[in-house]
Every structure is written in C-alpha cells, then in structure tokens.
N, C-alpha and C positions, 0 to 999 in steps of 0.2 A: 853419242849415238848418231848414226846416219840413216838416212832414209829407208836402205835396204832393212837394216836392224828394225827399223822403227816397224815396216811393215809386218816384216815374220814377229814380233810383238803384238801386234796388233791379231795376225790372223792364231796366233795360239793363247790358250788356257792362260791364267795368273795364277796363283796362289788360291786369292779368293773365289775366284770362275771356278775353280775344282773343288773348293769347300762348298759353294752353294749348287754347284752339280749333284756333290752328294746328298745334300739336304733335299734338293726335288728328288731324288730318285729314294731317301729317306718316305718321304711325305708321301710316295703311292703306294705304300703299305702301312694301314690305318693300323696292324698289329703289334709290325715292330717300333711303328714312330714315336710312339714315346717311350721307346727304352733309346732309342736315338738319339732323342732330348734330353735324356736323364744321362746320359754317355759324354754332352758337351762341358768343357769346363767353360761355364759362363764367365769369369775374369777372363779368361782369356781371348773368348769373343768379345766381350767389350773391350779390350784392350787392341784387337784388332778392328775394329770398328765393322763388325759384322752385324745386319739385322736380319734377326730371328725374328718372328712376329707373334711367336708363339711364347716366347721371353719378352716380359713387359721390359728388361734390364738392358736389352740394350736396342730399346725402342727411343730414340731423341724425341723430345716434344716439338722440336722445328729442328730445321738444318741450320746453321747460323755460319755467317761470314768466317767467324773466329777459327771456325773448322777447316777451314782454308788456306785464308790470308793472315799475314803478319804486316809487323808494322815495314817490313823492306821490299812487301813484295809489292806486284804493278798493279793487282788489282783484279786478271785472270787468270783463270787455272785451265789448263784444255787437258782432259786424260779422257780416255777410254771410260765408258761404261760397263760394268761387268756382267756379264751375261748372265745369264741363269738367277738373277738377283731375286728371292721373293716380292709381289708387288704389297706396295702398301702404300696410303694417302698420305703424304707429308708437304710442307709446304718450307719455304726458304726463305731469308732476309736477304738472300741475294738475286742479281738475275741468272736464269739459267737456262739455258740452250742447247738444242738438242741436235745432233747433223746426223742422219741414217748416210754412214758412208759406203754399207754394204749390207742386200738385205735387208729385212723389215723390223716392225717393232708395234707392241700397243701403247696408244696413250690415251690416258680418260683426262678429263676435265670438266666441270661443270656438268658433274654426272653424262657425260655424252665418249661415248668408248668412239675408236679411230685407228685402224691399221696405216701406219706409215711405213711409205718407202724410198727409196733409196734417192739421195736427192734433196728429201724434205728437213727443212729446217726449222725447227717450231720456237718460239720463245716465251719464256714464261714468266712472269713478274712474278716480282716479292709479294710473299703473301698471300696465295693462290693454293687450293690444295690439289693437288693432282697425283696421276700414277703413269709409270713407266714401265713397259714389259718387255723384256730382252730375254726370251727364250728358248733363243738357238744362238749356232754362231753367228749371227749377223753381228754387224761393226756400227755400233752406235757413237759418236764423237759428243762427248759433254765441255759444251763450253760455261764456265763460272765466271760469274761477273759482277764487281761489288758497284753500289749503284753510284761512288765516287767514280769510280771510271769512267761510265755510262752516260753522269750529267758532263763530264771534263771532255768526254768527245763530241758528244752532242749538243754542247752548247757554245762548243766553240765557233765561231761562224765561219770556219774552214771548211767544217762539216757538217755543220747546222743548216738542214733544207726544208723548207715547208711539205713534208713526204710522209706518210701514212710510219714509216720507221722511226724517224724523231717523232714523231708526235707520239706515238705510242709510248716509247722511253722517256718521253717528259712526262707526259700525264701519268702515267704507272709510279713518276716519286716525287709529284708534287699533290696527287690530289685519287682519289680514286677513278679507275676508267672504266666502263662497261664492258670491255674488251678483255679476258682472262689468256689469252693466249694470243701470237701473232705467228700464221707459216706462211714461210716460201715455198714453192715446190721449186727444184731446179735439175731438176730430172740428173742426168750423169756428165754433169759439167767436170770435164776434167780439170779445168784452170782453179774453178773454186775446192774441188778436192785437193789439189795439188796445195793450195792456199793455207788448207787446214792442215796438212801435213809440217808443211811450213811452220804454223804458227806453235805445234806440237812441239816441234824438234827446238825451237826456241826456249818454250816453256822449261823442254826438261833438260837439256842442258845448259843454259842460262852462261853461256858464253857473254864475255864484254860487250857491254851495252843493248843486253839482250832487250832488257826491259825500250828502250825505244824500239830498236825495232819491231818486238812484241805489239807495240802500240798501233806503228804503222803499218802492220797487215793488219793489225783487228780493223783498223780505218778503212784500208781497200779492200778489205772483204766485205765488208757494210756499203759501200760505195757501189760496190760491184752489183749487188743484190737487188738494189737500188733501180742501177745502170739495166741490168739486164732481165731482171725478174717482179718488178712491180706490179707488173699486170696480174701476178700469178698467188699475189700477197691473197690468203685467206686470214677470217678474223671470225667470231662467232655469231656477229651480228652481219656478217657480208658473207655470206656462200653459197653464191647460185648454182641449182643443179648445172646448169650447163658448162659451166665451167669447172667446177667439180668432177663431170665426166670426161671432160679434155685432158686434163690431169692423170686422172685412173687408166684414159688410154694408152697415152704414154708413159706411164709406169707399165704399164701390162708387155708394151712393145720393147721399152728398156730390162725390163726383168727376166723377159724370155729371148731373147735376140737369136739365140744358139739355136731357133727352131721355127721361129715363129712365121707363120704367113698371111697376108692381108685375110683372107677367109681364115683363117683361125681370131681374128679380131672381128671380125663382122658374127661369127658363132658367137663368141663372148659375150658379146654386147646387142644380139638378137637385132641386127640390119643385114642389111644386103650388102654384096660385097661393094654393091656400085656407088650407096650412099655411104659408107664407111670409109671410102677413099675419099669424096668429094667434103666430106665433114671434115676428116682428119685434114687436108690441105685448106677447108674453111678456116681452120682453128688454128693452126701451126705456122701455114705457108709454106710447108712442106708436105713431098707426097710421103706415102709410107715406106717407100722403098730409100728415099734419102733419110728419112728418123730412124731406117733400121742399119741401114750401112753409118751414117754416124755413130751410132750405139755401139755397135761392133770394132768400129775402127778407136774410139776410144776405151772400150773394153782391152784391145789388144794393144794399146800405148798404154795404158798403166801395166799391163801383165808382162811388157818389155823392160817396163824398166825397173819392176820389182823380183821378178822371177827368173828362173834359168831354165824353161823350157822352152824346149825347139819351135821355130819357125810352124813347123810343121804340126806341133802340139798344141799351138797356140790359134790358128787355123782350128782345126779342129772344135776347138773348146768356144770361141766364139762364133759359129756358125759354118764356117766356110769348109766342104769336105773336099773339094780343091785345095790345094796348097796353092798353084801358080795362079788360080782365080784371085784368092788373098792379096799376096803380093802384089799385084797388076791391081787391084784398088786401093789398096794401101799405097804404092806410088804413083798415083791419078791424086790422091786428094794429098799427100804430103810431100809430093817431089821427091821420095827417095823409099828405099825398099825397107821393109822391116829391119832389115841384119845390118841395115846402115844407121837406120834410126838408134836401132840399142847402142852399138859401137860410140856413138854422138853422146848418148843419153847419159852413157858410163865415163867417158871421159868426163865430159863436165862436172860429174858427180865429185871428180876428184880434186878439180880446182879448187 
C-alpha cells in the first residue's frame, strides 16, 4: 500500500464503519431496535470483534495486549479508529493513543467529557477507564502501545529526558500517577501528520526491517512533540483557562480557514477585534493573518499530494476564490508554484 491508497482508505467506510453506521441509524428508532438486535447473528459479531453494548457477549471486560500483539510483533499497532463506534467505558493493559488527524471527536475521562480536534493528541495509560466518540467521518489515528516498548524507549538514555512525556510513561508502569491522561495540541502540523502516515504505512505493510524502522519514527515523533509542543502539554491536574483558550482559538482558525475572519474570531469568543489580534500575536507570535495563511497553505499541501483535484479546486476549497491570489502565496512561502509542488511530490513518491 502507498500513501495515496492509504489516504483514500482512510477517507472511506470499512466494513465495520458500515455495520456500525447501521446500528446508529438502527438505534434511532426505539421500535424497530430490537428486532434489529434480535436480526444480528451474535457469533458472528463476536467473531468479528464488534461491540454491541446492548449484547453483554460481546462486551470484553478490558481490552488486553493479547488482542493485538504477538510474540514477533514490535509492540505497536497504528490503525484507524472506526467511526460511528458505539461509546462505551473500557479500559486497556496497553498504552493508547489517540491523533484527530481530521475533524473532531469526544473523549471522557475521569468523569470530565472534552471535544477534540484536529491536531490533538491525548494518551492514555493502562488502566484508566475512559470513552471515545467518533461520530462522523472525521479521522481519528489510534496509536497501541505495549508498555515493553514504552519502558525500552524511554528508558533508554538516547531518549530518556527529564520532560513532563517520560515522566508520565514511567510513572504510569512503575507506580500509580495522578495524571489519567496526557495531551498535545499541535494544531495542523503537516510534518507530524506526514510522520503518522509514515508510521501507518510501516505498520501495515511490514516490509524488511519494518519493525526498526517502525521504532525510529515512533522515537522522532515523541521527540518532535517534545521539540516543538511542550508548552502545549495538558494534563488533568495542569489546565489553565488561558491557555486552554489559546488552543480552542487556534483550533477555531484551523477548522474554519476556508472562511474565516479576524472579526468572526473576535464574535466567537465575545472581544474586540482589536484585542483579539493583540492576544492572538500575545500567545502565538503570530498575527491572525500568518495562522491563517499557514493553515491554508498546508491544507493545500496535503490536498496536493493526496488528491487529483485542480489547482483551481483546491483554491477554492481552502479559502482562496482567486486562483492567481493562491499561487502567488503559495510561491512566496514555498519557492515554487502548486503544480510544481505536486509534479516534486509524485515523483518522489515513486522512488
């Protein structure tokens, strides 16, 4: 599988995604739903590993490693989360990780419910009960992680650093922590999406000596996170409102880019437009108009080099109803025009 594949995978239905499509679209008619339920052949959903919650049968009392890993595998799993999943509270013997690589999602924990988006990456220790809600297409990235891996990287002193990230990983399997969850926000980082696609494409085609290299992006993606997003680490017992609304703003400006204007942020969030720019460049170091051309221009560098639509479509679809406006920032910030970029993007793919 190559990247292109992997994406149009990613943006369509599974199997499962379409059985539990139909179970919610079951589920809003209180009439017919249990002749619905009485319709499934339950061997069969437990044989596919489907949860029904309304079937004790094939409710697992934890999620456990075994369901995973084998004795040849590295230790992680990165698949796709399946949309439209019924929510329900379980907990794992593994670690597990969550990437919104498109689109939002709920997650509860420690009874406290939380819309995330796109960007954020939460982790969750063994042990922990929580819930997960993916119900639309948005693209959630589930990373699995057995906690042999987890002490073997982070104890190594290659990559063992006195950082709020090890510390969490160690204390989570040596001892109980206060801390039930740990997130990055990292807003529409295309290098660490790009990373995860990476580390996907590894996973599932497990080409020759997949498993190191597997190893060594999980290491620079942890590094990176580190590198570039520390400040941005939330934890349950650390979340100050005001950074907490630094966040949400720039989610707000990354999720809407295709339209948005400083005074439609300043509405939002009930300021003026004049402190809404001074706050946003307090917090960022950027004004709003560089967060939103950023956003934009890496919107349109992942949509170049996964999709086949025009120059002019693509424009469009991330904000710009100029086409030559586009171009003309697009080659200001990357030295070369869209249709250069793709042309670059596709060769190399093929190397």
């Amino acid at each position: 599988m190559n990247q292109i594949e992997l994406m149009q995978e990613l943006h369509s239905l599974n199997d499962s995604e379409l059985f539990y499509r139909q179970y919610q679209q079951a589920k809003g008619n209180k009439e017919t739903f249990e002749k619905y339920l009485r319709s499934l052949d339950v061997d069969e959903v437990v044989a596919k590993h489907y949860i029904i919650p309304e079937l004790k049968e094939t409710m697992p009392p934890a999620m456990r490693d075994e369901y995973f890993f084998t004795n040849s595998d590295v230790g992680i799993v990165i698949q796709k989360h399946n949309c439209f999943t019924p929510e329900f509270k379980h907990f794992h013997t593994y670690f597990e990780a969550f990437y919104v690589y498109e689109g939002i999602c709920r997650h509860e924990v420690a009874g406290k419910s939380k819309i995330l988006r796109m960007g954020d990456f939460c982790i969750i220790p063994p042990g922990t009960p929580h819930t997960i809600s993916v119900q639309d297409r948005s693209i959630v990235i589930v990373m699995i992680m057995s906690s042999e891996v987890i002490e073997n990287v982070f104890k190594n002193p290659t990559y063992y650093k006195n950082n709020p990230l090890s510390e969490f990983f160690l204390k989570s399997i040596h001892y109980s922590s206060d801390n039930n969850y740990l997130m990055f926000h990292t807003g529409n980082d295309q290098e660490l999406k790009d990373l995860i696609i990476q580390m996907m494409l590894e996973s599932i085609n497990k080409y020759q000596e997949y498993d190191a290299i597997l190893l060594s992006q999980f290491a620079i993606f942890f590094a990176k996170l580190i590198r570039f997003y520390e400040s941005t680490i939330e934890m349950p017992s650390d979340n100050p409102y005001g950074a907490e609304l630094a966040y949400d703003i720039m989610a707000y400006i990354q999720e809407n880019h295709d339209h948005i204007t400083l005074k439609d942020v300043a509405r939002k969030y009930n300021y003026s437009v004049e402190y809404t720019s001074r706050y946003i460049k307090k917090v960022t170091g950027k004004s709003f108009m560089e967060i939103l051309t950023d956003s934009r221009m890496k919107h349109a560098i992942s949509l170049l080099k996964s999709t086949t639509l025009s120059i002019a479509q693509i424009s469009l679809q991330i904000g710009y109803e100029n086409t030559e406006n586009f171009i003309r920032v697009f080659r200001r910030k990357y030295d070369m025009t869209p249709t250069s970029y793709r042309k670059t993007s596709a060769a190399n793919q093929l190397l």
